[in-house]
GUFIDREN-547349 format. One record per residue (C-alpha): x, y, z. Coordinates in steps of 0.02 Angstrom, whole numbers, plus 50000, padded with zeros to 5 digits. Example, Ala and Ser with C-alpha at 12.3 -4.5 7.8 and 13.67 -1.06 7.14 Angstrom:
<pts>
506154977550390/506844994750357/
</pts>
This chain:
<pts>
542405623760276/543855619760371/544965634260253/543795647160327/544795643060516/546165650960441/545635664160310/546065681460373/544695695060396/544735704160240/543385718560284/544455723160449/543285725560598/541595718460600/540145730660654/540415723960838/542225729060854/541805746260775/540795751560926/540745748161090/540625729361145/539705734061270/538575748661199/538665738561032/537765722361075/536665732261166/536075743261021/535955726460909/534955715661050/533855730461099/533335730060909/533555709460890/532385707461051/530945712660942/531355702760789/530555685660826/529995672560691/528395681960665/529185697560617/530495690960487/530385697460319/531685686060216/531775685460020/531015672059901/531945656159911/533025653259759/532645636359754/531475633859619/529675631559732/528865616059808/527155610059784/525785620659857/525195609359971/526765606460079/526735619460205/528385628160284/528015618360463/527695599560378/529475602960300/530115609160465/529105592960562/529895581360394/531785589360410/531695587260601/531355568160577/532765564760451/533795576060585/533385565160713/533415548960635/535215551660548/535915559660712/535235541860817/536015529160680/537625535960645/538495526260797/538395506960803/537825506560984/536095501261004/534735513361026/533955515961192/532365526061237/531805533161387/530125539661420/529975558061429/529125556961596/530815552561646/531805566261713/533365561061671/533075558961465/535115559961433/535135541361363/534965546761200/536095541461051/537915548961067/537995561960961/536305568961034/536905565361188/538445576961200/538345590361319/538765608161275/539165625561369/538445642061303/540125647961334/540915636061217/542085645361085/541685641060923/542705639360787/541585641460635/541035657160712/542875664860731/543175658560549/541555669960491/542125682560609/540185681560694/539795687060876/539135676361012/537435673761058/537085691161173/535695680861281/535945670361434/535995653961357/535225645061215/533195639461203/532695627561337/534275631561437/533715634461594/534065648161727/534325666061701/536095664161769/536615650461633/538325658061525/538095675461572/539515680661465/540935669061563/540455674361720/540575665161885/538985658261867/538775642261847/538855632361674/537085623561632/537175605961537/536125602361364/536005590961251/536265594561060/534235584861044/533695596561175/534225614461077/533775605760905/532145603060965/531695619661037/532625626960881/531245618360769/529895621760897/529595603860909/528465596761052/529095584261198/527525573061138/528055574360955/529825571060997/529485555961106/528675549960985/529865551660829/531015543460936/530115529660985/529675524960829/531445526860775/531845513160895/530465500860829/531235502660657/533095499260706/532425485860819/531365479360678/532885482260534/534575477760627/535945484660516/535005492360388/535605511460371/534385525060378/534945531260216/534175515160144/532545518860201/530835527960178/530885537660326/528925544860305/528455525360215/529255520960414/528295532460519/526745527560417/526935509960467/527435512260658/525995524260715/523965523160725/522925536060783/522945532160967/524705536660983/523995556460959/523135567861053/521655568360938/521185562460767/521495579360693/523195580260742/523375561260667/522505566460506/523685580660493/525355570360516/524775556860407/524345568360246/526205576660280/526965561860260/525875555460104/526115573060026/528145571760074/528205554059963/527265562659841/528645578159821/530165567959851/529765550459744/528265561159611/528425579359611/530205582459622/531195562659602/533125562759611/533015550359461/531915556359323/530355544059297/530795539159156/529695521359125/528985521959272/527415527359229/526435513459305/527245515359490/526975531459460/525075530759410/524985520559563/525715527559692/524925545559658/523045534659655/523575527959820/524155546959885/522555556759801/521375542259889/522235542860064/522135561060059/520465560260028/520225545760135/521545542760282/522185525060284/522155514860435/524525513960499/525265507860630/524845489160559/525635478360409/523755476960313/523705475560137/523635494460099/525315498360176/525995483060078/525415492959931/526055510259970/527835499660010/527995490459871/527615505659757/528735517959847/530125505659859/529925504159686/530025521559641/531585524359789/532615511759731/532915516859566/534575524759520/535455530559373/536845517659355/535745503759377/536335498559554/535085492259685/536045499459862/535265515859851/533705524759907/533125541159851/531575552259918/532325565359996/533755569659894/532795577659713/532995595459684/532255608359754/531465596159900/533145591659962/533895610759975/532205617960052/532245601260179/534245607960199/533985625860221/532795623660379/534165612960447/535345627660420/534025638760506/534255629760660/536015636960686/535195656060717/534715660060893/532725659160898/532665673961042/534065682960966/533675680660766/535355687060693/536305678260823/537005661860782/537005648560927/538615645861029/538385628460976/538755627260817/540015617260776/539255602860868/537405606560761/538175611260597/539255593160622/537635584960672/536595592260496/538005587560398/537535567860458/535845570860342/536995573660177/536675556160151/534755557060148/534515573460061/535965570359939/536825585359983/538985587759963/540005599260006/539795611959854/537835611659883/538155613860084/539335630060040/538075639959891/536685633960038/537465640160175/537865658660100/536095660160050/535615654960221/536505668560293/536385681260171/534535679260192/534525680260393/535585697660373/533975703960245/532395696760357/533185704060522/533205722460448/534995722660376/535605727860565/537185715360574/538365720360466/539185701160542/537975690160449/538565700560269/540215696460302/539925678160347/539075676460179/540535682960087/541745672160174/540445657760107/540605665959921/542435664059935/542205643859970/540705646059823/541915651659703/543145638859723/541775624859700/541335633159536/543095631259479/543085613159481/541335605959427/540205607959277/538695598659348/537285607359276/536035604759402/537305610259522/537645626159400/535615629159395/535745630359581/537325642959615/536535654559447/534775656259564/535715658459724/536915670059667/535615679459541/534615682559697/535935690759807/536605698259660/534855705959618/534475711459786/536235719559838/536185729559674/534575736259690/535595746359836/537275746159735/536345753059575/535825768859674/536825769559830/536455787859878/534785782859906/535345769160012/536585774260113/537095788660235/538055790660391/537045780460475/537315763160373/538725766960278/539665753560361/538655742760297/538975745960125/540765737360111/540285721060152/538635722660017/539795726759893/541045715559926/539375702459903/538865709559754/540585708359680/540925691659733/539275683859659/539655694659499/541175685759470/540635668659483/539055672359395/540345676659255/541825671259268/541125653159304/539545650959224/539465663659107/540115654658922/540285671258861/541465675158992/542385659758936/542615662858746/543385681458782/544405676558950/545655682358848/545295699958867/545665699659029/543875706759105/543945712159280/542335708759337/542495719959505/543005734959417/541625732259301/540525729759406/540915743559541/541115754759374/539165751159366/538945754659516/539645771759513/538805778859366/537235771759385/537015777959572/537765794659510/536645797359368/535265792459469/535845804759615/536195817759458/534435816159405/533665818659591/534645835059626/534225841659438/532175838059493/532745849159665/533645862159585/532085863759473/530965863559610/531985875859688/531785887859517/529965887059529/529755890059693/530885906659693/530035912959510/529055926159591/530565933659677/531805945659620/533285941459511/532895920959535/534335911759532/534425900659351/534275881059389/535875876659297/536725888159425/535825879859581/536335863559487/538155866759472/538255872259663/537365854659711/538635844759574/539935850359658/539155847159838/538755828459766/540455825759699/541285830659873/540185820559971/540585804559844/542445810259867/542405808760061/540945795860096/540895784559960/542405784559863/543745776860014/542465761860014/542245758159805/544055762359782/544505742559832/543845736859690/544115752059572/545635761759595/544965776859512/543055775859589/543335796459625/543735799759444/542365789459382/540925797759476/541605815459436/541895808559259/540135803059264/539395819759353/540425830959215/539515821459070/537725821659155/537885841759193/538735845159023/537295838958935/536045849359009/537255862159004/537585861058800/535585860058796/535575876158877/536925885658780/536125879558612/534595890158626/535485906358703/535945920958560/536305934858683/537425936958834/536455940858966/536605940359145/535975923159172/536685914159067/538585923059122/537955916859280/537845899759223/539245898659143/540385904659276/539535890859395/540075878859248/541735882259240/541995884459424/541185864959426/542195857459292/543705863359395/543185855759552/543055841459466/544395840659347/545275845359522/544575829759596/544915815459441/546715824259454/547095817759628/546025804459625/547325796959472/548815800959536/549565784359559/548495776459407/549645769259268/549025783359148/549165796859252/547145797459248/547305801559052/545885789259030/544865798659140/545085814459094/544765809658913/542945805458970/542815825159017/542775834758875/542635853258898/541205862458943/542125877858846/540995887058976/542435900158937/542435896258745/540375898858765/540615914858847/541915920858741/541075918358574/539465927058653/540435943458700/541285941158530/539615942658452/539055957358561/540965965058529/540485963958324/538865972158363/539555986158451/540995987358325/539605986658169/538566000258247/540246011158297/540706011358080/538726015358029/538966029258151/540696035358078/539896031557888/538256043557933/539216057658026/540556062057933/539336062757780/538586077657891/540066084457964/540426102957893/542216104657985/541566121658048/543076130058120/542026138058263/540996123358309/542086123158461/543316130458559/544866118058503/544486118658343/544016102358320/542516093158241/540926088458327/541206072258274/542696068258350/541906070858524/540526057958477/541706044658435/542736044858604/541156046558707/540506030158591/542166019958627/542236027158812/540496022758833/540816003258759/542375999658846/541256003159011/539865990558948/541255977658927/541905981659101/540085980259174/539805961859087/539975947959226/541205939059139/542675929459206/543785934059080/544105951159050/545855951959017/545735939058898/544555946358801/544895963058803/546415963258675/544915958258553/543965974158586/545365985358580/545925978258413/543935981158368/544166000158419/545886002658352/545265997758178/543606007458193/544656025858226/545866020958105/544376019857993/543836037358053/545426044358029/545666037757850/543746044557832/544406062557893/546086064157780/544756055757622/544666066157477/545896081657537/547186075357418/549156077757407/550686086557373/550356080157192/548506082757183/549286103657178/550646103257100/550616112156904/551396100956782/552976105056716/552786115956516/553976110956405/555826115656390/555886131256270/557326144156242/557206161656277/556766176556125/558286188056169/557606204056088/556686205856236/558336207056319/558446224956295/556506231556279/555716217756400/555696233556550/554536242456420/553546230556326/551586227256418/551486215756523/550226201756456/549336186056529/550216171256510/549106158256388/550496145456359/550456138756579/549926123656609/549036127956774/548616111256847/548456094656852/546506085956798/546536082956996/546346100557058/544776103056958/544006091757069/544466096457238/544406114657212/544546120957374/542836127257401/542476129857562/540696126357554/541216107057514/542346104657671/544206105257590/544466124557611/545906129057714/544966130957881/543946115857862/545646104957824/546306115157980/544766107858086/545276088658003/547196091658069/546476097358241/545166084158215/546676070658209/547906078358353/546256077058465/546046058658423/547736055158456/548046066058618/546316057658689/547096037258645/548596042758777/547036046058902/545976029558846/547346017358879/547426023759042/545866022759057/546156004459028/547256001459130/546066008059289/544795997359216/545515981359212/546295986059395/544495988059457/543935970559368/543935955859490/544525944459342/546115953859324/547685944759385/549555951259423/550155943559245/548705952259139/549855971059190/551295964659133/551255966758953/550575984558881/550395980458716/548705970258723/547945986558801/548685998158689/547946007558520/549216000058378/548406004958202/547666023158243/549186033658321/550076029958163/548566035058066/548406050258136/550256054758152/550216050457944/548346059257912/548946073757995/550656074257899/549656071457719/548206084557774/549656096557833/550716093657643/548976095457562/548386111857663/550256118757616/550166115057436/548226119457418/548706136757495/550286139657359/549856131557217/547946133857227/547226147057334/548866158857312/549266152457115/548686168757049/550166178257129/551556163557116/551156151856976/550086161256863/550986180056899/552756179756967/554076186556853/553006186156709/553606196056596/555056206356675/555586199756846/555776218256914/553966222656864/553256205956980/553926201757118/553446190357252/552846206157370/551096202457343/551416183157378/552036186557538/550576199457570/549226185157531/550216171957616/550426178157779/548486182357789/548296163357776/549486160957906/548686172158017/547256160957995/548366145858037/548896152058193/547296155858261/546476137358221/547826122458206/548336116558365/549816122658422/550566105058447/550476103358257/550576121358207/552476122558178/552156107858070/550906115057973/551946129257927/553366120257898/552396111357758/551856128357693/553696134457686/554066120057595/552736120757458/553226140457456/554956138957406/554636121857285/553496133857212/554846147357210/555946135257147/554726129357007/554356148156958/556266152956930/556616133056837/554856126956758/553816144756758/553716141056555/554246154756390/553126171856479/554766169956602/556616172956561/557906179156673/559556189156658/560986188756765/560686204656857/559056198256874/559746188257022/559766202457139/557856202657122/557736184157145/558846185857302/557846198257374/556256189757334/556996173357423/557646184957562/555836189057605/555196170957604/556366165057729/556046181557838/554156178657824/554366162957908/555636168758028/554496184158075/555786191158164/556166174558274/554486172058321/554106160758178/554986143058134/556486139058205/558076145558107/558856127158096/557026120458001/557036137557890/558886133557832/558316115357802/556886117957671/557836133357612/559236123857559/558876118757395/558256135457332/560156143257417/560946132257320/560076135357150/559686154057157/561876156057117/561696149656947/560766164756888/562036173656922/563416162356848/564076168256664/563386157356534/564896149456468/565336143356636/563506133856660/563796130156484/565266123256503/564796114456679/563556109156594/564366097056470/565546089956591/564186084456715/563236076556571/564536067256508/565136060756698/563316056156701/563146048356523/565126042156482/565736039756309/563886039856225/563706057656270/565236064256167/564396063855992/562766072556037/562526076656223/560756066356292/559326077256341/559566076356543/558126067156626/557066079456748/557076073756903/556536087457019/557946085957140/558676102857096/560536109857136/562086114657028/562806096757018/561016093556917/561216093256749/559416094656699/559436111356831/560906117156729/559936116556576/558516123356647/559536138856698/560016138156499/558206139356458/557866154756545/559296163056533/559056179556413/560676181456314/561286174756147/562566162456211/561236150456298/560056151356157/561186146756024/561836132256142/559926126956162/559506128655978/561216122555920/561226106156041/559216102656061/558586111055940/557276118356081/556046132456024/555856149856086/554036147656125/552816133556154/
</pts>
């Protein structure tokens, strides 16, 4: 006790010193001044209980007398006594005798940091004036017997009389200490019934005292019985008959010898053997309840949760009955918490003082524990401790139900109980505790870690019933609210009000008591909130709702751990790890995923079915373009609003997803468009055979009839299957309406992505950062497809149109026969109807490209004609001027007189056929001769014997030697025919 003088307040201000001391005591008295005896609700005693018939006021009467009688024979002065009817009754012994002041400072009460008794004086004081709060008034004079006896409502009569028989037995037994004696087996034999008021009150005293030998030396013995059966047979005959029968005391008759002998017996035994020892009031539990209404005595009885200003001089006087009631130190200490602990509870849990007394207690508890292993001592501190540890968390366990701004002081000194009697519950009794002390438990964080998420679950599970409540009670309105929404909103409410209320005061025994309830708060919601998400299929409004209330929680809270953890040794790793994602954004993602497929899915069924229908019908509009074409935009311009409309928080994010979506679905509309229209080599005739020329047409060819070539080969198996019909979509004007088809796709992507752009402006998800890269908003896959569909439909169109549509007056009739009898007039006729047609339906953004393909196929054609046109064609040298002239009106077709191509793209595809057209006119011996030596630069040494058939390779010109030869093979004269026959043996006709 005397280390609590100088322990420092740990708790900082008691409830006093927060308010007002005036104001304060006032508020606690105006409540206290109601809160007598009567009204008292305190818990179960931990002591284990006493016989039935022992009432609480014979133990009061019975610890009152051993009081009394240990407090008059601990000095060696004799004992006087002075009749009450004397006024002056100060000649008592003197430690009763000493005289006290209710202003007396007190050092015990200092040391608990308790306040003063707020009334004027203790019981039986006297006048109003006595200690009013160190006043002027004058100090009244009491006796330590006089406030012990109004403490324990004891009567003058009853008193007197105690202490006159107290004086008989020291008179009677001159140096025989009290503790040596039967103090009811005493009484018994000092007083008859005359010395009462009335027989019933003598009746009554006598069976207290029978029934008090019976619990201290029978019911509950310091020494075990043991043997002693037959004193024990005895002496509860002798109890059971007086009860039934009172005995006649006061007198030494042959009964009391009896009861003596037999109790003396039983009192005197001991468990070493010795015979200087007495025991009746010192067995377990008699000897703590006896010991507890002692300590009882120390509260105020007209202010309840008040201890006396007195008590150092009572709490020295109780300690004098140790002796009797075999109490020490240790059992004084776990006694004296409970006692106080107990008064906070009966009183209503108003003084916040008596909490932090008990702790202080604890503190002295848990250094007793340390150093004894006494089991019965070890049966008493588990009872004591299990009982305040029961009772404070009952709060603890759910302290949102228990606290609030109005009490919330209170709950640092119940925790700081409730932690205390944890750890010496375990880290003193508990063996388990003992074989893994090397872990290195803290039992305070544990504990307080309890604390947290139990009261938070519990406080989880309330506001989940309100939100609910809530749900049901808006159904019938419009657009309810969904409960996990309302939840999240009162989460986050919850975890603030922890944060700012709660978590300052839990935090001294957990350093991360903020991150732990969030941690705890996070799992709770998360659960309901994966319940939720498992059963939804569809994004809908609701749950996009919920969701966005999830993640705006988890951040909040994630927000919260974060700072709470700051100066935790893992950076609050450990916390966070107990927070695994909600992927509210993952959830919400995968959802508009799904509805992003389904749009996607339904956008290529619709391409599949329409282009099957689409006819390409050059007047189905003014641009020229198809139907179809218009339907897709309005479809993708149509979904990129739906995405835009979704209440999602993530727009940007998920955006590059659906353009990607698009981008691939009009790249498969383009490939769809350009499908089946074929190439530049789906037209293009294959090349006959080299042959020689007959040279006696050299000189009758102008007269001979003209006759239809049977030897051509027209075309390739490929252009028997895409014919050109126009009924089947691939004539000329429907694969004008494809090209227009693809320049409208790919003018209209410029006008999308800025559409886009205005889009994501408008959304409120859309950040600074999400502008700053293009490319996740841009069309990647279709411009090229376009720019390339356009390019192979405009090669196709050209070639189509020369070597299909037109082959009757190019392949299949130009310069057959003689070249002056067919020449290329009627070519030129036909093809510039077709580009007539051009003109008025490609778009004139692709137009010039257009016709530049169909110059190009012309003059390959041309080209193909004059080198490859087969044995119905052979040429002379002044058949040049004719193939001049013929290429002359080509080129000026497509100038038409500047309003045509461009000179600079004429002269570019008109190249090749410039530089070939010469070698018609060249002699023979000179191509002959130019001939050889190109082969042999292009063959070396292996080519002098027998010069190689030149490889055809298409890329005509006059460094060419397979060009050369060709010019051999249609050359009508003697020379190149003897060369041809001579060096390749090459026929004159297929």
């Amino acid at each position: 006790m005397a280390s609590l003088f100088s322990r420092d307040r740990i708790l900082g201000h008691s409830k006093r010193d927060s308010i007002g001391s005036n104001s304060g005591s006032a508020t606690i008295n105006s409540f206290k001044s109601t809160c007598t005896a009567a009204t008292l609700d305190p818990l179960p005693s931990p002591f284990d209980t006493l016989t039935p018939t022992l009432t609480a006021t014979d133990l009061r009467e019975t610890a009152y007398e051993i009081f009394i009688a240990t407090c008059r024979t601990s000095t060696a002065k004799p004992l006087a006594y002075i009749p009450a009817s004397v006024s002056d009754r100060s000649p008592q012994s003197p430690a009763l005798q000493r005289s006290m002041t209710s202003a007396a400072a007190s050092k015990m009460k200092k040391a608990l940091g308790l306040r003063s008794s707020s009334g004027t004086g203790s019981p039986g004081s006297g006048g109003s004036g006595a200690g009013n709060g160190g006043g002027s008034g004058g100090k009244v004079k009491k006796t330590v017997g006089e406030l012990m006896r109004s403490q324990m409502k004891v009567s003058e009569a009853a008193d007197s009389r105690i202490r006159r028989a107290l004086l008989r037995i020291s008179a009677g037994q001159v140096g025989r200490r009290v503790e040596m004696m039967v103090l009811p087996l005493e009484l018994l034999q000092q007083f008859k019934s005359s010395d009462f008021t009335d027989q019933q009150e003598y009746d009554a005293w006598q069976k207290r005292n029978l029934k008090m030998l019976e619990a201290g030396l029978l019911l509950h013995p310091h020494v075990p019985l043991g043997n002693s059966t037959t004193a024990y047979q005895r002496l509860q005959k002798i109890i059971h008959n007086a009860l039934e029968k009172p005995i006649e005391t006061g007198r030494n008759n042959e009964t009391l010898q009896i009861l003596r002998g037999v109790v003396m017996s039983l009192a005197n035994r001991s468990t070493d053997g010795s015979s200087d020892s007495c025991h009746w009031a010192d067995g377990y539990p008699l000897n703590l309840r006896l010991y507890e209404i002692l300590l009882e005595t120390c509260f105020d009885a007209n202010d309840e949760s008040s201890i006396i200003d007195e008590v150092d001089e009572v709490m020295e006087l109780i300690k004098k009955t140790w002796g009797i009631l075999g109490i020490n130190q240790m059992l004084h200490n776990i006694c004296f918490s409970w006692v106080l602990f107990n008064r906070f509870v009966a009183t209503g849990q108003i003084d916040n003082d008596l909490l932090y007394a008990a702790d202080c207690q604890l503190v002295e508890v848990a250094k007793d524990a340390k150093t004894t292993k006494d089991p019965t001592y070890a049966k008493i501190l588990n009872s004591t401790l299990t009982s305040i540890l029961g009772w404070a968390e009952q709060r603890l366990l759910a302290y949102h139900d228990t606290f609030d701004n109005g009490n919330i002081k209170s709950m640092q000194s119940i925790v700081s109980l409730g932690v205390s009697a944890a750890k010496i519950l375990v880290e003193d009794i508990s063996n388990e505790y003992r074989r893994r002390r090397k872990t290195d438990t803290d039992v305070a964080r544990s504990r307080t870690d309890t604390y947290i998420r139990s009261s938070l679950r519990t406080a989880f599970a309330q506001i989940m019933e309100k939100a609910d409540s809530s749900r049901r009670a808006s159904r019938n309105q419009p657009n309810p609210f969904p409960i996990l929404a309302i939840l999240a909103k009162d989460v986050g409410e919850l975890a603030t009000k922890e944060k700012k209320m709660f978590s300052p005061i839990l935090k001294r025994w957990h350093p991360l008591a903020a991150g732990v309830a969030v941690a705890t708060l996070h799992v709770c919601y998360g659960n309901e909130l994966k319940q939720f998400i498992s059963g939804i299929t569809e994004l809908t409004p609701d749950l996009v709702q919920v969701l966005r209330a999830a993640d705006k929680l988890e951040k909040d809270l994630v927000q919260i751990a974060v700072e709470d953890s700051v100066d935790s040794d893992d950076g609050g790793k450990g916390i966070i790890r107990e927070m695994p994602p909600f992927e509210a954004e993952v959830a919400i993602a995968n959802l508009v995923k799904g509805w992003t497929k389904l749009r996607l899915d339904r956008l290529k069924e619709w391409v599949d079915r329409n282009l099957q229908q689409e006819v390409w019908n050059p007047r189905a509009n003014q641009d020229g373009y198809a139907p179809s074409a218009v339907e897709v935009l309005r479809i993708i311009d149509e979904t990129l609003d739906a995405f835009f409309q979704l209440p999602i928080p993530m727009h940007p994010a998920l955006l590059p997803d659906l353009i990607v979506g698009l981008d691939r679905c009009l790249q498969y509309y383009t490939s769809k468009v350009k499908s089946g229209c074929g190439t530049r080599n789906t037209f293009i005739p294959q090349m006959p055979a080299l042959t020689r020329c007959a040279t006696e047409a050299k000189f009758h060819g102008v007269f001979k009839k003209k006759e239809k070539p049977t030897n051509l080969q027209r075309r390739n198996s490929q252009v028997a299957t895409t014919n050109g019909d126009n009924n089947n979509g691939f004539g000329v004007p429907q694969l004008c309406v494809r090209i227009n088809t693809l320049q409208r796709i790919r003018t209209e992507l410029e006008v999308l992505e800025k559409r886009i752009i205005t889009l994501l402006r408008n959304s409120e998800s859309a950040h600074v950062e999400d502008f700053s890269s293009g490319l996740s908003k841009r069309f990647e896959l279709t411009p090229g497809a376009c720019l390339e569909g356009i390019q192979q439909l405009c090669e196709s169109a050209a070639y189509k149109i020369v070597f299909q549509d037109l082959s009757h007056c190019l392949w299949d009739g130009l310069y057959v026969g003689e070249p002056a009898s067919s020449t290329i007039e009627q070519f030129i006729q036909e093809l510039e109807q077709n580009l007539m047609v051009i003109a008025e339906t490609v778009h004139e953004q692709v137009r010039t490209r257009f016709v530049a393909e169909i110059m190009k196929a012309s003059l390959e054609g041309f080209l193909l004609v004059l080198l490859a046109g087969g044995p119905s064609r052979s040429f002379t040298r002044e058949d040049c001027q004719i193939i001049e002239d013929d290429f002359k009106s080509i080129k000026d077709l497509f100038w038409a007189n500047g309003d045509g191509l461009p000179m600079d793209v004429i002269n570019k595809f008109s190249s090749t056929a410039r530089d070939v057209i010469p070698l018609f006119r060249t002699e023979t011996e000179n191509i002959i001769e130019r001939f050889r030596r190109l082969t042999l630069e292009t063959y070396g040494s292996s080519a002098k014997s027998r010069l190689p058939l030149p490889a055809t390779t298409g890329q005509w010109g006059p460094s060419d030697p397979n060009t050369l030869l060709r010019v051999l093979c249609y050359r009508n004269d003697d020379a190149a025919s003897k060369f041809l026959k001579k060096t390749y043996n090459l026929p004159k006709k297929l």
